[in-house]
N, C-alpha and C positions, 0 to 999 in steps of 0.2 A: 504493500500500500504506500500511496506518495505521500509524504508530509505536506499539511498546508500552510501557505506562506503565511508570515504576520506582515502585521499592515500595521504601521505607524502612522497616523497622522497627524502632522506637526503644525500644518496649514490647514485651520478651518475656512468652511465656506465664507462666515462670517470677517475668518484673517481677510482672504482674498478682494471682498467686497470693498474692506477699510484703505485696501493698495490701492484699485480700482479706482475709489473716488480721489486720493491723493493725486496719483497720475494723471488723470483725466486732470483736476484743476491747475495742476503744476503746469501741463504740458499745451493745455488749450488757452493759458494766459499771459504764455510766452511770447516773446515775438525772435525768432517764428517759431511757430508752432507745432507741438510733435505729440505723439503719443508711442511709447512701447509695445513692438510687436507682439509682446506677452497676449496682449487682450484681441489677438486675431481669434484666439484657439478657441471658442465655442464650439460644439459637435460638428457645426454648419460649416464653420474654418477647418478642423481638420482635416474632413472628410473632401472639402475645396485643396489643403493643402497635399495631401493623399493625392491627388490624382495631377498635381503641379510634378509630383515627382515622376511622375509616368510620363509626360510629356517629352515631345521629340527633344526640344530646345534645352529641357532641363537636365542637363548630361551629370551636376553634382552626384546623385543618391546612386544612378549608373555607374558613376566613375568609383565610385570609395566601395560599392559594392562587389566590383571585380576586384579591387584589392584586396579588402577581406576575406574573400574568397581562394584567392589564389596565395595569401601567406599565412594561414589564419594559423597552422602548424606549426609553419614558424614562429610565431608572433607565442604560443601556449610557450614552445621550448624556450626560446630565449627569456620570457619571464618567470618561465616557472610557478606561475600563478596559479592557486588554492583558490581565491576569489573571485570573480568581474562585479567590479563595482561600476554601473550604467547609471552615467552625470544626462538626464533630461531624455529618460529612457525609451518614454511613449509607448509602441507596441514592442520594442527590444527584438524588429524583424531583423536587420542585422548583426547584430551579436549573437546569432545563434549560430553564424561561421566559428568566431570564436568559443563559444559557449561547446559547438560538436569537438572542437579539435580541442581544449581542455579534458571533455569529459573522455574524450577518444585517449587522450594522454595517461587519464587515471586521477586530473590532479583538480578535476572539481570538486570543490565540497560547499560552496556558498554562492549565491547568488543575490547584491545587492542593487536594488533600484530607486532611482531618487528620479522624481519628476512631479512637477506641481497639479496635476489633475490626475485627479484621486480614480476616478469611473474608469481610465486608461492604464493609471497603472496595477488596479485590481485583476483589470481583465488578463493584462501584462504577467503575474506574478503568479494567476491562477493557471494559464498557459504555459509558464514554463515550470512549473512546480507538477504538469501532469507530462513534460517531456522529458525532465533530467532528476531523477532519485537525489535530491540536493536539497537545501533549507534554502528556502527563498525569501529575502526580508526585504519589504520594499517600504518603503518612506516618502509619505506624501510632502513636500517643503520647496521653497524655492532656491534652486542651487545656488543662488548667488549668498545665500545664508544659513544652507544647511549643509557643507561639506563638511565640516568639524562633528553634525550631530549626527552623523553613519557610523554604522557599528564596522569593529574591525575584527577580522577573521586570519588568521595566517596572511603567505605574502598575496596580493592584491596586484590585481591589474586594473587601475581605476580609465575608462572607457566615455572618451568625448567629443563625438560624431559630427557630423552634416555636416563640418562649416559652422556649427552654434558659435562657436566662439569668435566669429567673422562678426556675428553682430554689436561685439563690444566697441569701445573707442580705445584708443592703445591707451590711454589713463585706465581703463575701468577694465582690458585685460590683462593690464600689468598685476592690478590687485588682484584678480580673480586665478592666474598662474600663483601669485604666493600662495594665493590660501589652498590650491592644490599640492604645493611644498609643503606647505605646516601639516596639513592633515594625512600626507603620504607619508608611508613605514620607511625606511632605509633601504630595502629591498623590493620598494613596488614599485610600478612601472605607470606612467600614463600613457595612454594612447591618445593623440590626435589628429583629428581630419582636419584639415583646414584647404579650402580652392585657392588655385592660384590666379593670380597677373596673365588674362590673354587677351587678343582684341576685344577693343568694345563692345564691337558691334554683337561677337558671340555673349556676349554679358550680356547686355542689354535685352537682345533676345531672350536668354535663360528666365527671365524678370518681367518681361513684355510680350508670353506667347500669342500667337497666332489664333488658337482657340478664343484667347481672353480670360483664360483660367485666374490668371494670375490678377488679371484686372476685377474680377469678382472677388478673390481673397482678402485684395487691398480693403474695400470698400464694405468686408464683411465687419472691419472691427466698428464702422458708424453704426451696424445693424446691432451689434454688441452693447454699444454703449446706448442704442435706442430703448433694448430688451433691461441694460441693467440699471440703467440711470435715469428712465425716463426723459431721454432724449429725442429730441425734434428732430435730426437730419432725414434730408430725404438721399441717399447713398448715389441717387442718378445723377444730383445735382453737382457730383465730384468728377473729376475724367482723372484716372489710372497715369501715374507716370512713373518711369524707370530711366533713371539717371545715372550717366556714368562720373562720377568726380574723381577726376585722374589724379588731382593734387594729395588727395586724403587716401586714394585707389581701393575707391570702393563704390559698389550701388546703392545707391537711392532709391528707394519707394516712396513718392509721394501721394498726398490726392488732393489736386486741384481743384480751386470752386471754380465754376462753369459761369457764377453771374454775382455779385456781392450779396454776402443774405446774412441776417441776423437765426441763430439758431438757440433753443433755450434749453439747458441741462437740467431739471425739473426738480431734481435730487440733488443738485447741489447748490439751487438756486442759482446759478451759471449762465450768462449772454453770450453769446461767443458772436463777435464781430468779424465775419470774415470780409473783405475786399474782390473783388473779380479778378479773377488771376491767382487769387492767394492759397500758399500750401501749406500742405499739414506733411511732416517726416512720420513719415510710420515706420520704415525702418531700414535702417544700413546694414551691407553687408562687408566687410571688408576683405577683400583678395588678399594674398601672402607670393613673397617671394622665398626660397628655404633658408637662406641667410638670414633674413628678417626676424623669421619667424625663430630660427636658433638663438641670434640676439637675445629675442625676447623670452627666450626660456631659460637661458644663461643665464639674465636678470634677475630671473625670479626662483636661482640656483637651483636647476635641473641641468640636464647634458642629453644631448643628443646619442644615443646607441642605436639607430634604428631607423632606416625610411625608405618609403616606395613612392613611386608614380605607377599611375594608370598607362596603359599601353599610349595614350594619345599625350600625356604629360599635360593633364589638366589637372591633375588635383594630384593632391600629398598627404600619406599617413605616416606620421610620426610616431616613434616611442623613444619615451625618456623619461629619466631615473633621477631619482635624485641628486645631487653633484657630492663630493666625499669631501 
């Protein structure tokens, strides 16, 4: 019989709510204006996000997935890892390369999951708890504040996919690599995926599909904040933009007002003045060059032991270790 997982939840619904209205006022009173892709993810965004990845244009979740695939053996041997510890886990459809080729090793015995929506990673932790004879502990919290409060199990290979960490600002991945120093053993390993630096115009497409996927995802977080805040936007009134800023080298999602309109946030008594033209940042991505990106893992004392490219050398998975 499989053991069932335990579920920690460390972020209530009520947490999420009180971020929610913070963000929204911080972010709609700014000039200019932004909100955090966090609050795409309602069921209606995922399942819009889900199918961005499946797209001709979208080659990230393609790209990193043939690498996993193809070292994932590798990747068990060289760390030697007891654990996989999955940073913003969701359905933990990739790490189950890793996750066979540990268990194929002999050297699974733990499986931890942190991601902030609790219904995904229940379903997460009850699916692989009926796959791998393993203790599966996942932890509802938001990574950027719960790496310190994961449980630790022998040596660990802590696991941090998509390109997630492309959406920080190099301020706010500098802290977020420490705090993967502080909370890593001497002997674990992190892995990262990060996209790289290629033409624009393939970014921009990645960001700007031809279906318009990507354009309904953008525009799903107004329908978010319509459902959680009692807000006014009408999401047609925005038009979808995917921007390349070369200087900072990274994408842009924006959404543009189409005409100037006052919009009212009902729940947090909120006006939001927008202008004709005027954009709101929903979220950045930011591409890596491997030098850069070593830099900054030096900085925040780790070492590079470890990395692949995708056959077409779009994207890079890293592992590295703590520094001695």
């Amino acid at each position: 019989m499989h053991r069932r997982p335990t579920i920690d939840v460390l972020v209530t619904p009520a947490d999420r709510h009180e971020a929610m209205q913070l963000d929204v006022r911080t972010g709609l009173s700014s000039t200019p204006k932004s909100l955090p892709p966090v609050w795409f993810y309602d069921e209606a965004g995922s399942l819009l996000f889900d199918r961005i990845t499946r797209l001709p244009e979208y080659y990230l979740t393609r790209a990193e997935g043939a690498i996993l695939s193809r070292r994932a053996a590798e990747i068990a041997t060289v760390t030697g890892a007891e654990t996989l510890v999955e940073i913003g886990s969701g359905t933990s459809e990739k790490t189950r390369f890793l996750l066979d080729a540990m268990s194929e090793a002999g050297a699974l015995k733990t499986i931890v999951l942190l991601d902030i929506s609790e219904e995904v990673l229940r379903d997460a932790a009850a699916n692989l708890s009926a796959r791998y004879d393993v203790e599966v502990h996942a932890v509802v919290d938001d990574f950027r504040d719960g790496l310190l409060k994961l449980p630790s199990n022998g040596r660990q290979l802590w696991a941090f996919l998509g390109s997630t960490i492309g959406n920080f600002t190099p301020e706010e991945r500098a802290g977020l690599l420490v705090d993967f120093r502080t909370a890593m053993g001497p002997d674990d390993h992190l892995l990262l995926g990060t996209d790289l630096i290629k033409a624009p115009g393939r970014l921009v497409a990645a960001y700007d599909d031809s279906e318009g996927v990507t354009a309904e995802f953008n525009r799903n977080v107004l329908r978010v904040l319509n459902h959680e805040l009692g807000a006014g936007f009408d999401p047609e009134a925005f038009e979808h933009r995917a921007v390349w800023n070369a200087e900072q080298s990274r994408m842009e999602m924006r959404l543009r007002s189409r005409a100037a309109q006052i919009v009212e946030v009902r729940e947090l008594s909120l006006t939001v003045h927008l202008q004709d033209g005027e954009e709101i940042l929903t979220e950045i991505s930011c591409k890596f060059d491997p030098d850069r990106l070593r830099a900054e893992l030096s900085a925040a004392g780790m070492d590079v032991s470890r990395k692949w490219l995708d056959d077409a050398g779009d994207f890079l998975v890293t592992l590295a270790k703590p520094g001695r």
